[in-house]
N, C-alpha and C positions, 0 to 999 in steps of 0.2 A: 808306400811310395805309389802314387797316380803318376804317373807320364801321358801327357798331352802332346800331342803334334798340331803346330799349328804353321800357317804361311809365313817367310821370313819376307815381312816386312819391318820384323825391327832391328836396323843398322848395329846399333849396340851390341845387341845378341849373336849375330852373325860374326860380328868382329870377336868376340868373345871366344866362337867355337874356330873360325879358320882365320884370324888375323892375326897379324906378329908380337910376340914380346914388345920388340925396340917397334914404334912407331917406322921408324926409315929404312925398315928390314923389306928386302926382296921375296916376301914368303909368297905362294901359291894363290890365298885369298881364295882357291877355288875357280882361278880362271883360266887357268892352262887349257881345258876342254871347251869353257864357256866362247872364249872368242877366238878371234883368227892367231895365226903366230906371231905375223908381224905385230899386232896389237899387243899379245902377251910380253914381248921381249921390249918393244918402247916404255910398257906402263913401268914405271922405275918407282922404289917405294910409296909414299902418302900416295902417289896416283891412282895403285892399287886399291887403296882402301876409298878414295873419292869414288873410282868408276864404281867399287860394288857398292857404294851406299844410293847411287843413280839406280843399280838394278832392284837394290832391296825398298825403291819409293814407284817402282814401273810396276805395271799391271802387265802380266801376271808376274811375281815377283820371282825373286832365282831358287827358290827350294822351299824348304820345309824346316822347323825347328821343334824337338823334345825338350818338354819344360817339366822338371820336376817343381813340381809349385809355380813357383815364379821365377827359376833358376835353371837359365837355358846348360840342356847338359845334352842336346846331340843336334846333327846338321845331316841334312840330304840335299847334293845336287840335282833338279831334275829341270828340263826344258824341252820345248819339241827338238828332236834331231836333228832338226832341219836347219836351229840356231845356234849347232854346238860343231867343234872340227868333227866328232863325228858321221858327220855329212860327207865330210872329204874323205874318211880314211878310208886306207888299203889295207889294213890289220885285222877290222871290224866290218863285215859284211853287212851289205844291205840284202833281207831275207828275200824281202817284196816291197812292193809301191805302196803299200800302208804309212800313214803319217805317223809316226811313233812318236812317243816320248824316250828319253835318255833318260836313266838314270844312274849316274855315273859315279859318285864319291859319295860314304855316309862315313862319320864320326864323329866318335863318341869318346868325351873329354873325360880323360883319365881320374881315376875313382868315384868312374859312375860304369863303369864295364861291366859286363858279364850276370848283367842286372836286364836284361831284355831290349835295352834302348834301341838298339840296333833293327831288332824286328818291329818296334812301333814303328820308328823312322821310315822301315820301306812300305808299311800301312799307309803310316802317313803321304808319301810320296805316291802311292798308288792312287788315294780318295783326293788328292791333289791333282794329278792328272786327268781324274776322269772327270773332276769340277768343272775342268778348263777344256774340254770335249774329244782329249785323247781318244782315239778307237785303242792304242794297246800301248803298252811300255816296256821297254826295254831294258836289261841292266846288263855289262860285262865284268861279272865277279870271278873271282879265282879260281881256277877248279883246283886246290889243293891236297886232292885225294885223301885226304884228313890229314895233312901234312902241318906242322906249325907253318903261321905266316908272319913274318915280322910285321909288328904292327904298322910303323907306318907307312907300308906298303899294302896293307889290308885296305885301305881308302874305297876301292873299288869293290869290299864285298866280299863273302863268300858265298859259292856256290851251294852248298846245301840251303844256305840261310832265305834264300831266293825261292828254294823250287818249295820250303817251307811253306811260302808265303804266296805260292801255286802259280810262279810260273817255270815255265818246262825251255828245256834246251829248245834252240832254233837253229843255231850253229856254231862249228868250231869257228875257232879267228887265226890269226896268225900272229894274236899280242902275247906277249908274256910280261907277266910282272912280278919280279921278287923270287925269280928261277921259277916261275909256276906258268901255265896256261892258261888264259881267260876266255872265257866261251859267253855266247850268245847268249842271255837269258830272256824269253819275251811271256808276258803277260797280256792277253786279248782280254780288250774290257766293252767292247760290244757285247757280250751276251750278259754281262753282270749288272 
């Protein structure tokens, strides 16, 4: 198995990894973080899937995709912070005035897990970032103490898998997700 990461500008592929069964389903799409609230609660099913196929043809596009061959099997959210609610929260700390990137939601489509996709993905989303002239990225994964995580509350990461992939705490938060605590993860890509 090769896994590739590459930019999600292909609609299809995107919809594949965060889009709904039923076409007129209310699912996620991945934009709860991407845009404002009011935005998120108006987009009402197909709207969903229309506005991300708008983000998956915009430069820079909204993430990253793991392709086993030609068979998209993982998805990262990543944007500067600045274009994500992230900006506003009170949960999630701004460390410093540095322009970051967010790196917020990765998964990975069931019977292809525990196969590494996860850690290509925040590669991928890291050489993504700094294409598009990030100074550093950020990700808020779980600190689960090695505790199981229901999967699909895992969206946002686990902490080791992060500081794997070198970057180091910044700070706690005040989020919790899935009875767990999520902390700061940041990666400086000025020196790299």
């Amino acid at each position: 198995m090769t896994i590739t990461v590459r930019p999600a500008s292909a609609f299809e592929d995107v919809r594949t990894l965060v889009g709904p069964k039923s076409p007129g389903a209310n699912v996620c799409w991945c934009l709860s973080y991407r845009v404002p609230s009011k935005l998120n609660n108006e987009l009402r099913g197909p709207e969903r899937g229309a506005y991300v196929a708008e983000l998956c043809r915009a430069e820079p596009p909204p993430g990253v995709l793991a392709y086993d061959g030609d068979e998209p099997v993982g998805w990262a959210a990543v944007a500067p912070r600045s274009d994500t609610s992230f900006a506003r929260s009170r949960k999630i700390p701004h460390v410093d005035e540095v322009q970051v990137w967010s790196l917020w939601c990765i998964r990975v489509r069931p019977g292809h897990r525990k196969k590494g996709i996860s850690h290509a993905l925040i590669a991928g989303a890291v050489e993504f970032a700094r294409a598009h002239g990030a100074p550093a990225i950020e990700a808020y994964p779980i600190d689960s103490g090695g505790a199981e995580v229901d999967l699909t509350m895992a969206y946002a990461g686990i902490r080791k898998n992060f500081e794997r992939a070198g970057f180091t705490h910044a700070a706690d938060t005040t989020s919790v997700l899935a009875g767990h605590p999520r902390v700061l993860m940041r990666l400086d890509l000025r020196d790299r």
